[in-house]
C-alpha positions in Angstrom: -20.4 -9.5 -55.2 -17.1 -10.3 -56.7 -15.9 -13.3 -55.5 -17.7 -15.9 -52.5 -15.1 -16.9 -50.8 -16.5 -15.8 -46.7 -18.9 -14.0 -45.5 -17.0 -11.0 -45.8 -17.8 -11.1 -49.5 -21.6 -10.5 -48.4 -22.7 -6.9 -48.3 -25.8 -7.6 -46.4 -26.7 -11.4 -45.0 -30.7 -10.5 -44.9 -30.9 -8.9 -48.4 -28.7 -12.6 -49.7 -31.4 -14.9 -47.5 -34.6 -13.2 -48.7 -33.1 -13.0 -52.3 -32.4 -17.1 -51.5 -36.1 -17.6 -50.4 -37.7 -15.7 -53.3 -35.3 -18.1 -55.4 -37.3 -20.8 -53.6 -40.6 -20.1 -54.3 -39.6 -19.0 -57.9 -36.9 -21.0 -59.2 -36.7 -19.8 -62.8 -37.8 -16.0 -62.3 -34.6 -15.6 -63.7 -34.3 -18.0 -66.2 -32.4 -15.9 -68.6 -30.0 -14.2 -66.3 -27.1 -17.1 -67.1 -28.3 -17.7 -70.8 -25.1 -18.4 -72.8 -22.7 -18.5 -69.7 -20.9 -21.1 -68.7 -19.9 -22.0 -64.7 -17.0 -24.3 -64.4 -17.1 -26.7 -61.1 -13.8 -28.0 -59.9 -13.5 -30.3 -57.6 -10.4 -31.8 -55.7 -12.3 -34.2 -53.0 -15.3 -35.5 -53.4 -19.0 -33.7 -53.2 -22.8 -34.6 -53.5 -25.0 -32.2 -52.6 -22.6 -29.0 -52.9 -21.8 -30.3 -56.6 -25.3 -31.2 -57.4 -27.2 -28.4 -56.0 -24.8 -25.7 -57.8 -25.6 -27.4 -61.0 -29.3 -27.2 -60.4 -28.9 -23.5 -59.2 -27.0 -22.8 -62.3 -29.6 -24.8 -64.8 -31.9 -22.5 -63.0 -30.8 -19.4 -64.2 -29.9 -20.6 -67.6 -26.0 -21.6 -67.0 -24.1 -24.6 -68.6 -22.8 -25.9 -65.8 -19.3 -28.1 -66.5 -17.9 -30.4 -63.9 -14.5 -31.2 -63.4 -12.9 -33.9 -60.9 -9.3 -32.6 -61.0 -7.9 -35.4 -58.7 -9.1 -38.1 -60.8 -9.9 -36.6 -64.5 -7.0 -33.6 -64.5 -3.3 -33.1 -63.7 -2.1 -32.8 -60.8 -1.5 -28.9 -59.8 1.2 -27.2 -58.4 0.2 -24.2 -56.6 3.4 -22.9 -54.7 5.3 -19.8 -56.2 8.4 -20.8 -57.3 8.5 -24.5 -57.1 10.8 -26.6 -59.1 8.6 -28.8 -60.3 10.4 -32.4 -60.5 7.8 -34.1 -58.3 4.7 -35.3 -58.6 2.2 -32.2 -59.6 2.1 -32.0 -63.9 0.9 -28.6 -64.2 0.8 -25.3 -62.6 -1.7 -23.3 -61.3 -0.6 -20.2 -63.5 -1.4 -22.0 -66.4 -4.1 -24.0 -65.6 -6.3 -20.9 -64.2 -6.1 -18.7 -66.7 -7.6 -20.9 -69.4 -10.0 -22.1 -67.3 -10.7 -18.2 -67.1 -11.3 -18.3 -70.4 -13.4 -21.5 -70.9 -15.7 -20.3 -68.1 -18.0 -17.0 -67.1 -17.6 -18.3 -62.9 -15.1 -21.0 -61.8 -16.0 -22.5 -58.7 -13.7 -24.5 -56.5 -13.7 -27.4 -53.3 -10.3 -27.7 -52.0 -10.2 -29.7 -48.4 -7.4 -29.5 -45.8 -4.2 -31.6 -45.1 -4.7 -31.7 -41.8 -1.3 -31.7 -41.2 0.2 -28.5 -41.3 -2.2 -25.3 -39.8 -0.2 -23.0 -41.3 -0.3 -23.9 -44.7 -4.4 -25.1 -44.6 -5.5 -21.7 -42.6 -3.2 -19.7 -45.6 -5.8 -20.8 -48.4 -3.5 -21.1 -50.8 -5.4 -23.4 -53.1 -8.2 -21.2 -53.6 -6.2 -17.9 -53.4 -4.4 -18.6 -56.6 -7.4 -19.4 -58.5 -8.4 -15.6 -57.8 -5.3 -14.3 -58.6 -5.0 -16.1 -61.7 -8.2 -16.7 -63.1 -9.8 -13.5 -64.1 -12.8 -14.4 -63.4 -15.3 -14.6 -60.4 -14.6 -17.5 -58.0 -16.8 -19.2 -55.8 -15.5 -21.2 -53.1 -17.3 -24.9 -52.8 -15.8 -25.7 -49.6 -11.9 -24.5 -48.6 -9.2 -25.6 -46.4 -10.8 -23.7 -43.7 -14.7 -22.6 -44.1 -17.9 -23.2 -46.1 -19.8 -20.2 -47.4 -22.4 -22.4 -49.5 -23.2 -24.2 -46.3 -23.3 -21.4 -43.6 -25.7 -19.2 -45.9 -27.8 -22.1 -46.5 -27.9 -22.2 -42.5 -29.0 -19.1 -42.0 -31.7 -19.6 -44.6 -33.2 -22.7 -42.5 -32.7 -20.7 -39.5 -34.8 -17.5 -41.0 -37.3 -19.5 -42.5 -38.5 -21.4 -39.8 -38.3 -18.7 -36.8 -41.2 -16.9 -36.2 -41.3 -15.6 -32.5 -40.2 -11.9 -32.2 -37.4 -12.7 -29.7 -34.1 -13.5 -31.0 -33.2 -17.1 -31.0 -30.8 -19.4 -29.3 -28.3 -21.7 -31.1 -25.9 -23.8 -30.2 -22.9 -25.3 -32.3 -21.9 -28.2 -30.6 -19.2 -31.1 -30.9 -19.9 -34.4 -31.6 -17.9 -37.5 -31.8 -16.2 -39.1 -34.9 -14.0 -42.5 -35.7 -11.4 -39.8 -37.5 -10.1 -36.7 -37.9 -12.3 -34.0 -39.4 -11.7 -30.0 -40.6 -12.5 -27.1 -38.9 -14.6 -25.5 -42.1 -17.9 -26.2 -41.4 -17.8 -25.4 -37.8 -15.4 -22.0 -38.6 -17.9 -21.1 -41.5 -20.8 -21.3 -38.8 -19.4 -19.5 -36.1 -18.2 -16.6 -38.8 -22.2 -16.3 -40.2 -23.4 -16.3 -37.1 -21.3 -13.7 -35.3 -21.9 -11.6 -38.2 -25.7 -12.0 -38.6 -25.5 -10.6 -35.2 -29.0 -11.4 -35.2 -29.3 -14.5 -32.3 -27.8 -15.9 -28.9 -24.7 -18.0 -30.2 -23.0 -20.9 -28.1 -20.7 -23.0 -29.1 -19.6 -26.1 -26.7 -17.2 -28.8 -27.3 -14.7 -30.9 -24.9 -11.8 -29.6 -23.6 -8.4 -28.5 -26.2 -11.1 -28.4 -29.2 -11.0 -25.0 -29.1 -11.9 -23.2 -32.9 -9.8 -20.4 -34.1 -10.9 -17.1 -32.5 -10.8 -15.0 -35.6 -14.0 -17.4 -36.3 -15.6 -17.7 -33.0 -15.4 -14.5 -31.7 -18.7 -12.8 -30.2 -20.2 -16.4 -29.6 -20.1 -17.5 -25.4 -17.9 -20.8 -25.4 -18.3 -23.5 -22.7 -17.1 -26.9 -22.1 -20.3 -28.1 -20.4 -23.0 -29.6 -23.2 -25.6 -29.6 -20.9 -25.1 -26.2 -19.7 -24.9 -25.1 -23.3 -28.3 -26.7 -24.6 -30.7 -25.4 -21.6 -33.3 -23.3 -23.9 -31.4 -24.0 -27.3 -33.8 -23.1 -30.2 -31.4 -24.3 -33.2 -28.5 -26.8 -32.2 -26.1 -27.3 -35.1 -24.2 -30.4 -34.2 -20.7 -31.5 -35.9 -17.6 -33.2 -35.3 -14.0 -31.5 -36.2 -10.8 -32.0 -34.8 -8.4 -30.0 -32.8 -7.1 -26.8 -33.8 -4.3 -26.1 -31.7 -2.5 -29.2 -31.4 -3.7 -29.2 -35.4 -5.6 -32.1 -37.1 -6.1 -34.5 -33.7 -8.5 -36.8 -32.2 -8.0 -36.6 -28.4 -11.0 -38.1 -27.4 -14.4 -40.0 -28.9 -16.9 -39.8 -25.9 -20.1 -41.0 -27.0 -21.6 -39.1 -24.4 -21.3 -35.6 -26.5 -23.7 -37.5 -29.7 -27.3 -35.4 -29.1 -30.2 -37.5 -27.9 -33.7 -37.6 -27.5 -32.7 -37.1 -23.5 -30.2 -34.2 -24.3 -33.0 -32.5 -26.5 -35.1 -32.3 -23.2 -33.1 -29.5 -21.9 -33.8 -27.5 -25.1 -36.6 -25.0 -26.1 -38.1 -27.9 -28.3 -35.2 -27.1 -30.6 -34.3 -27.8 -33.9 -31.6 -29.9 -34.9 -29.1 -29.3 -37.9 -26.2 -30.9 -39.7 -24.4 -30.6 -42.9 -24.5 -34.3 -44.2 -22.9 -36.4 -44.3 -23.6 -37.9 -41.1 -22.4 -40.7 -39.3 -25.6 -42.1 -37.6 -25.8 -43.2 -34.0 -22.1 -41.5 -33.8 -22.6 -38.5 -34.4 -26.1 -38.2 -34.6 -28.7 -40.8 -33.1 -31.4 -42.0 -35.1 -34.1 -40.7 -33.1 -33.0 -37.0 -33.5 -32.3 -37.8 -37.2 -35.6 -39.3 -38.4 -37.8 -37.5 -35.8 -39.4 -34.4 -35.8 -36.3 -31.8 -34.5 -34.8 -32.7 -37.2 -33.9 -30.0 -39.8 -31.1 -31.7 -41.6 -33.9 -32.7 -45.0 -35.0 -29.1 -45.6 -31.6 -27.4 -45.0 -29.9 -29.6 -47.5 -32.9 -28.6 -49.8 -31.9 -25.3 -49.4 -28.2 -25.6 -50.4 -30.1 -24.7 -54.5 -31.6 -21.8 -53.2 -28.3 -20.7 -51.4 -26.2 -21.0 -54.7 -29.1 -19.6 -56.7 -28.7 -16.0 -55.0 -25.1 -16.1 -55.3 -24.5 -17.0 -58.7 -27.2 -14.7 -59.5 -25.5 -11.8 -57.7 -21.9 -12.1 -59.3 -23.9 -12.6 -62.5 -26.5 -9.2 -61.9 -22.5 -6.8 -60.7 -20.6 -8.6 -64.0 -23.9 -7.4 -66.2 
């Protein structure tokens, strides 16, 4: 693994989840693998448990781990080709990666969309000129348009608490928000999912919050909730705005926040989220603090998740 930037960066989901799980049970197996390396975390929008459970991940296998907040502590970068730079951005990206290259054995980034122009977020810029300038492996923390972290560490929680030889259902469904939120989460789902390849994928949400297809493709899509929860094993809920019409709220209908009544038409299922979450709007309490909840463990996992990949650039770059 050179870079993890998607799941296409993954040779083989299964062999990443169990090397993730034996992570779990043995955090410092490989105590020494990162000794006197250094990971550099850069961060332009805020983080907790991304930020803090790559640092423990690294501390794990015997990293320095250095955090940087670039929109508060650094200059502000420039990242277009070309640009004449009499505004507001300080410093280039041309300059700044390359010495971060330098300073650091793996640079990891979180860049979050505009939500304002599709075309520009869905390009990945940002984190495209950090590979191209660094020299080093990069890790993406969260981009303009998925979440690799997040999605493996979903697929861990799934794998680790499915036992029955059938292949499982789950759901990705909407849920309401008071603001506009990005697509990444939702598009870095659907993408593991799909290419797991190894359950019964839904996804349902209200009408014109359609995802991009490049992401959702393989998975059966339906406007009807109910319809979409009958025998659900895993239902990953989450809020994001529109796609085509890009960056909108259209509609906040309480009715699509999962409830204890909802969760009736299920096969007992579990319930996931990323965190944050916005309780009793996107999520009730009584799914949240009750038994179908997931949301605890999975963010427990997000170490073990960034444990197997740092330790995978780190095994290729030996």
């Amino acid at each position: 693994m050179k870079n993890f930037i998607s799941v296409h960066d993954v040779s083989n989901i299964n062999s990443l989840v169990k090397k993730a799980l034996s992570y779990k049970a043995h955090p410092f197996k490989d105590r020494n693998l990162g000794a006197d390396k250094r990971i550099g975390l850069l961060f332009l929008n805020p983080s907790l448990r991304t930020r803090l459970s790559t640092q423990v991940a690294a501390k794990n296998l015997g990293m320095e781990a250095i955090v940087f907040n670039v929109d508060k502590e650094g200059w502000a970068l420039e990242f277009e080709e070309g640009a004449i730079m009499s505004g507001n951005t300080v410093e280039h990206v041309k300059d700044a990666a390359p010495i971060l290259g330098q300073y650091f054995d793996i640079l990891c980034i979180r860049t979050f969309p505009g939500l304002k122009n599709r075309e520009d977020d869905y390009s990945e810029m940002f984190i495209h000129q950090f590979i191209k300038y660094a020299g080093v492996p990069v890790i993406s923390l969260e981009s303009a348009t998925l979440h690799p972290l997040q999605s493996l560490t979903d697929i861990i929680t799934i794998q680790e608490t499915w036992h029955q030889p059938r292949r499982p259902k789950i759901v990705l469904t909407w849920a309401p928000h008071i603001k506009p939120l990005p697509q990444c989460v939702s598009n870095s789902f659907a993408q593991w999912v799909n290419a797991w390849g190894e359950a019964d994928f839904v996804i349902t949400h209200p009408v014109d919050y359609e995802l991009a297809e490049q992401f959702t493709k393989g998975a059966t899509i339906t406007n009807n909730q109910d319809e979409a929860l009958k025998d659900a094993d895993y239902v990953y809920v989450k809020n994001w705005s529109t796609y085509t019409d890009y960056g909108k709220v259209y509609e906040n209908d309480p009715n699509w926040m999962l409830t204890e009544e909802k969760m009736k038409l299920t096969n007992q299922a579990k319930v996931m989220h990323c965190l944050p979450v916005r309780r009793n709007v996107e999520l009730s309490d009584e799914i949240l603090d009750g038994p179908h909840s997931l949301v605890t463990r999975e963010a427990g996992n997000r170490v073990w998740a960034a444990q197997a990949v740092i330790a995978s650039i780190l095994e290729q770059s030996k």
